[in-house]
C-alpha positions as CSV (number, residue, x, y, z in Angstrom):
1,X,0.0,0.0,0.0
2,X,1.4,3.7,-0.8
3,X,2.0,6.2,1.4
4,X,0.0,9.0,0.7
5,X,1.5,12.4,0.1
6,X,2.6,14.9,3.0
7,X,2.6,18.6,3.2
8,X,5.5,19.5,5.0
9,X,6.9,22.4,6.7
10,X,8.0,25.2,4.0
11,X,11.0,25.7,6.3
12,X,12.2,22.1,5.9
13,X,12.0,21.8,2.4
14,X,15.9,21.1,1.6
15,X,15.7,18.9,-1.8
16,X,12.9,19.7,-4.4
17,X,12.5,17.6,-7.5
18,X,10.6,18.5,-11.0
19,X,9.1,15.7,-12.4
20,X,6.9,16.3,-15.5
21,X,7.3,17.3,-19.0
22,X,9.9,19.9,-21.1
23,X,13.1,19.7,-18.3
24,X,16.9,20.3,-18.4
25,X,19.5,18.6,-17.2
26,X,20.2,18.5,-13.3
27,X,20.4,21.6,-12.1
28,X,22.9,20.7,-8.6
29,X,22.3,23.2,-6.0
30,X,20.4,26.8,-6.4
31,X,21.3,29.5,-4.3
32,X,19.1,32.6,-3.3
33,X,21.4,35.1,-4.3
34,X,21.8,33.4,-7.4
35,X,18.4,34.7,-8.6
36,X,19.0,33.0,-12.1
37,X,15.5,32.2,-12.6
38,X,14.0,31.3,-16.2
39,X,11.2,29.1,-16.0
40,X,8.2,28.7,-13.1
41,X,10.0,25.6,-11.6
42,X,13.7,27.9,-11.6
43,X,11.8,30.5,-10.2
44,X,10.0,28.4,-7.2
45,X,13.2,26.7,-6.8
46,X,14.6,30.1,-6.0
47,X,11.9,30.9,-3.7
48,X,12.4,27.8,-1.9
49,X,15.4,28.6,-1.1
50,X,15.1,31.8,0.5
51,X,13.4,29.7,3.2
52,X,16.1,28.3,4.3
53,X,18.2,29.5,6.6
54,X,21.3,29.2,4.8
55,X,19.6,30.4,1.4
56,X,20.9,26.6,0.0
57,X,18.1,24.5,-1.9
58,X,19.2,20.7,-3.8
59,X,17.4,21.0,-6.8
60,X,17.2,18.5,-9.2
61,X,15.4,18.6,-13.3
62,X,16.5,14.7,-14.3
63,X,15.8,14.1,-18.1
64,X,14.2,16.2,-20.5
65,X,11.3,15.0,-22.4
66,X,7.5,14.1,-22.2
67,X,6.6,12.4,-19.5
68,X,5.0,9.5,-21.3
69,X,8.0,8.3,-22.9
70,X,11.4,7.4,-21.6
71,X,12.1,10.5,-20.1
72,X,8.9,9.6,-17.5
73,X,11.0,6.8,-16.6
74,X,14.1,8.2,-16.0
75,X,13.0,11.0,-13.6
76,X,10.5,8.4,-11.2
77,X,14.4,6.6,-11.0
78,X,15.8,9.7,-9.6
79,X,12.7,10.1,-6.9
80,X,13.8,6.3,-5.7
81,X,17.1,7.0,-5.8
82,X,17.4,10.6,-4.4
83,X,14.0,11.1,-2.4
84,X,13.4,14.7,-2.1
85,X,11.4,16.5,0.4
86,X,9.2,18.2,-2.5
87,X,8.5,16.9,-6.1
88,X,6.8,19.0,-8.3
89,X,4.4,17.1,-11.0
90,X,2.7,18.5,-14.1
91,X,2.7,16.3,-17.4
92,X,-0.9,15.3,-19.5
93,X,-1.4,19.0,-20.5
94,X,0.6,17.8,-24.3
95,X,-1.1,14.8,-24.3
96,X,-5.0,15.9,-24.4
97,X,-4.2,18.6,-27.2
98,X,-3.2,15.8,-29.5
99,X,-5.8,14.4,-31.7
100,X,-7.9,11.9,-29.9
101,X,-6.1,12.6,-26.5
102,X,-8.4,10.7,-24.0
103,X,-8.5,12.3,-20.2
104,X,-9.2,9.4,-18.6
105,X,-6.6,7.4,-20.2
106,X,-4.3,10.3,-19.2
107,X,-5.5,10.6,-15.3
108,X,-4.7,6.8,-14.8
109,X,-1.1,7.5,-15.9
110,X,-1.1,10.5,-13.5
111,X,-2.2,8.9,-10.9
112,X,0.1,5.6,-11.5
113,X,3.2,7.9,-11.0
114,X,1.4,10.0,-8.5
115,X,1.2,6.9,-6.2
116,X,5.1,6.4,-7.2
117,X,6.1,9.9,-6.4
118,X,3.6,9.9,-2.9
119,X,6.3,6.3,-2.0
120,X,9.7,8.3,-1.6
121,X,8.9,12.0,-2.0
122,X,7.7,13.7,1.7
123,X,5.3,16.1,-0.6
124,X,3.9,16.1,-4.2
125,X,2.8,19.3,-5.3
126,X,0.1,19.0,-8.5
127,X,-1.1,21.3,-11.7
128,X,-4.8,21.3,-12.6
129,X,-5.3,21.6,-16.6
130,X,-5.0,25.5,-17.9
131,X,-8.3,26.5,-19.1
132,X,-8.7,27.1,-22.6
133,X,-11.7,29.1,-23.4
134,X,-9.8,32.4,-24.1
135,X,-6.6,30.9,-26.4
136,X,-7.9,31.1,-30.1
137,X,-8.7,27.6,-31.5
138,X,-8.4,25.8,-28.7
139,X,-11.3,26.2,-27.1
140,X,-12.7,22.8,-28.1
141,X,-10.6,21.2,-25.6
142,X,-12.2,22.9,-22.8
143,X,-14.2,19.8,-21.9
144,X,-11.3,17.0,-22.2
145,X,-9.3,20.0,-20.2
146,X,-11.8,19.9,-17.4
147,X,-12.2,16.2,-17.2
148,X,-8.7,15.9,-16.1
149,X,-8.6,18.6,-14.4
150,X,-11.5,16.7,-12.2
151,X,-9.1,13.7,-12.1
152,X,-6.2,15.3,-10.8
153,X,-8.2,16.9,-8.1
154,X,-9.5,13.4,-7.1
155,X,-6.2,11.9,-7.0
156,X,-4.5,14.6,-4.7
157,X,-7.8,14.2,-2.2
158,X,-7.1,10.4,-2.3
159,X,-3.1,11.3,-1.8
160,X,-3.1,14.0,-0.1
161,X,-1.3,16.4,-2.6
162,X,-1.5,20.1,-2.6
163,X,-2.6,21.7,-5.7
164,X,-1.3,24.5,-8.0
165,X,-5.3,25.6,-9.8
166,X,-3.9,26.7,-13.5
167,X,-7.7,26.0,-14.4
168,X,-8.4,29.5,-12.6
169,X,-5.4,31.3,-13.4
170,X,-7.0,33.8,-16.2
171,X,-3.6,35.0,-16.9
172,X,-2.8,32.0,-18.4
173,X,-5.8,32.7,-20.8
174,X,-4.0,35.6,-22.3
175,X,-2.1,35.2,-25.2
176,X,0.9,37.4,-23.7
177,X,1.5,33.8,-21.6
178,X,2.2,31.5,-24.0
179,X,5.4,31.5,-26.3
180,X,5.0,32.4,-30.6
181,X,6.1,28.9,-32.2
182,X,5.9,26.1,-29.0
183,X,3.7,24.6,-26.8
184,X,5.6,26.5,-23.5
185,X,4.7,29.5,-21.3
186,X,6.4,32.9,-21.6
187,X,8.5,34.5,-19.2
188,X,5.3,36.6,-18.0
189,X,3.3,32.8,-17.7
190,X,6.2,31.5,-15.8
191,X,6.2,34.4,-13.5
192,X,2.5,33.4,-12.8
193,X,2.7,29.7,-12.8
194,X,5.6,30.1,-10.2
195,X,3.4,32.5,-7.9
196,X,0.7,30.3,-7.5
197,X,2.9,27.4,-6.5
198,X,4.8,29.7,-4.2
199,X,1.1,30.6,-2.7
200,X,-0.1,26.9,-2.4
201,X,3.0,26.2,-0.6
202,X,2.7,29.2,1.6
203,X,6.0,30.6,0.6
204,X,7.1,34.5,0.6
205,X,6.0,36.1,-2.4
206,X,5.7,39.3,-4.0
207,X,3.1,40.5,-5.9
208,X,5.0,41.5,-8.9
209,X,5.7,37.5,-9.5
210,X,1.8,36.7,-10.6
211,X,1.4,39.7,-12.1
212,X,0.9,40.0,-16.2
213,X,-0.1,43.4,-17.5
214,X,-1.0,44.2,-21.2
215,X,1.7,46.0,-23.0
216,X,0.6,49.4,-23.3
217,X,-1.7,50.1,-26.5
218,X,-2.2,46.3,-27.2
219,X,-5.8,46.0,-27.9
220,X,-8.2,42.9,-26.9
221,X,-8.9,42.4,-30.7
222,X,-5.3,42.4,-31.3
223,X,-4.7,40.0,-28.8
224,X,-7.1,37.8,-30.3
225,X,-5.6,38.1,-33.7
226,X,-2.0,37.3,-33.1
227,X,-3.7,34.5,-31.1
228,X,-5.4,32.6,-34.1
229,X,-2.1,33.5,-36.5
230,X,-0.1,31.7,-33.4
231,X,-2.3,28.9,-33.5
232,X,-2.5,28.8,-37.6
233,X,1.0,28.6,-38.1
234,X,2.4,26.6,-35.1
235,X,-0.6,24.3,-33.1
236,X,-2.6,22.9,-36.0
237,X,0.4,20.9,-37.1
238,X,1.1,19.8,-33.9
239,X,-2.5,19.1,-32.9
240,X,-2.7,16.5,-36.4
241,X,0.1,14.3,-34.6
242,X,-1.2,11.0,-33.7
243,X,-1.6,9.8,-30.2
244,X,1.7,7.4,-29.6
245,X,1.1,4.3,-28.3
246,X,0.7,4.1,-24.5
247,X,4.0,3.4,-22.4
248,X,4.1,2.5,-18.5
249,X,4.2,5.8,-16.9
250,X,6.7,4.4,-14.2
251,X,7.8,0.8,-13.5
252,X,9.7,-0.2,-10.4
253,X,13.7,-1.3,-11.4
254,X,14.5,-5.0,-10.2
């Protein structure tokens, strides 16, 4: 039987892990001062560490890659092998906006490496699904969105995992926070992906981190325009990409 999930003490948090899709190589050891941040899991990493006394976090982004393929793998192996005292998960997001992405099918792989994470990591911080209603063309996925957004809720109740709600976060539904030609936030939706973890974890943040302002004279229709020419010329040939076949989301080394 697994152990379910534990939110610790803020203050204790030595060793966070990033487990999920798009990673680098291992980062080592982050200091405060350092203040290096790029992405929302640099920038939390940062913020962890200014929690500690000595401003020292062990930080750790094993093998880059979906989290579906052999890359999923390879990161549950460093969990076992270097259990940290926080592990942040987000992967499924890439999978439901590929044609024919099933939610369902997706949630049971979540929870399968949720209940290996919960094992050997002292807390597992989650991501809802980013609501799509406002981002041109995708909008159609609100519904698959939602259901697994539904599932992961369920499986941190029955693990006891603390949340990060993207579902909510309307910044995310702004253009301005997604990247022109990949699937990956922008600096200004990292800033607010990273505030909202740092919130769920009760961490020190300031309010300039979740904040995402329109440049100035950018109209809503304009907005909405580069949206669809976004989504023209770099999601609909991604979105026409087959579903690969399933692949064990972690299995346990002999």
């Amino acid at each position: 039987m697994t152990t379910p999930c534990r939110t610790g003490d803020r203050r204790r948090i030595e060793s966070y892990t990033v487990v999920g899709e798009t990673l680098d190589a291992d980062r080592g050891v982050v200091r405060a001062a350092d203040g290096a941040s790029t992405d929302w899991a640099d920038r939390l990493a940062v913020l962890l560490a200014e929690e500690r006394p000595d401003g020292v976090l062990h930080y750790r982004r094993p093998a880059r890659g979906r989290f579906r393929d052999r890359a999923g793998a390879e990161q549950l192996a460093v969990v076992r092998r270097y259990p940290p005292d926080l592990v942040s998960f987000s992967a499924g997001n890439a999978d439901l906006l590929l044609a024919g992405g099933d939610p369902d099918a997706v949630a049971e792989r979540t929870e399968e490496a949720v209940a290996e994470l919960s094992a050997h990591a002292g807390t597992v911080l989650l991501f809802t699904g980013v609501d799509p209603r406002a981002l041109p063309g995708l909008r159609h996925l609100r519904g698959r969105t939602a259901t697994y957004t539904a599932h992961v809720r369920a499986i941190a109740d029955r693990f006891h995992c603390p949340v990060v709600d993207l579902w909510s976060l309307r910044a995310l539904q702004e253009h301005r926070a997604w990247e022109d030609g990949a699937l990956c936030l922008s600096p200004a939706g990292h800033r607010q992906v990273a505030a909202q973890a740092a919130r769920v974890l009760g961490l020190r943040s300031t309010a300039s981190e979740g904040r995402l302002l329109r440049e100035p004279g950018t109209s809503l229709s304009r907005l909405r325009r580069s949206g669809a020419e976004w989504l023209r010329d770099y999601h609909a040939p991604w979105l026409a990409r087959p579903v690969p076949e399933p692949r064990p989301a972690g299995r346990r080394e002999s």
